[in-house]
C-alpha positions in Angstrom: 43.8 -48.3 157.4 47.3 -50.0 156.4 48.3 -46.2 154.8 47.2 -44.7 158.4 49.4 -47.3 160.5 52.5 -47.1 157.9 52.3 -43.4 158.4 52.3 -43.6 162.5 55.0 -46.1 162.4 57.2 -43.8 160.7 56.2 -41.1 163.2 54.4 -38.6 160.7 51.5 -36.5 162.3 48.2 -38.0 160.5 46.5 -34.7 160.4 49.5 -32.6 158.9 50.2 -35.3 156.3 46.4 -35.3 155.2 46.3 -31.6 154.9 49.7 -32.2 152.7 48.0 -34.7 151.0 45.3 -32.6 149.7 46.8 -29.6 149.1 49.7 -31.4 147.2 48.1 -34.3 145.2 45.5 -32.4 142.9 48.2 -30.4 141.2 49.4 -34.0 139.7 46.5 -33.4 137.6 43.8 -36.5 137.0 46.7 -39.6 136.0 49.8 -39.0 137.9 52.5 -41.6 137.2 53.6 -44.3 139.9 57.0 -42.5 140.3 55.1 -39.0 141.0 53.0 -40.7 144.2 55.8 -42.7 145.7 57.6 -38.7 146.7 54.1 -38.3 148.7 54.8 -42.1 150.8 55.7 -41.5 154.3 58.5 -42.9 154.4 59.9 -40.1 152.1 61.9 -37.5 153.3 60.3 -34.1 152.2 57.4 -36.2 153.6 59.4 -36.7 157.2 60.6 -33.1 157.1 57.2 -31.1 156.5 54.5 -33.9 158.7 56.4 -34.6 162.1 55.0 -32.9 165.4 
């Protein structure tokens, strides 16, 4: 629930950024490395750019 509120509170739309989500995080293959999830975090400006209303 924590991701969810983190998301709002940096004013990304939950529904775009869970479609991102799923279209972008299965081509990081089965063990993607800490580095390669923190550019999906909300907070993150491709993030920002592509999941705002």
């Amino acid at each position: 629930m924590s991701f969810f509120e983190t998301a709002k509170a940096n004013g990304i739309n939950l529904r775009k950024y869970l479609i991102y989500l799923f279209k972008q995080l299965p081509k990081l293959g089965a063990f993607p490395k800490e580095c390669q999830l923190e550019a999906y975090l909300p907070w993150t400006k491709y993030v920002q750019q592509s999941c705002t209303d």
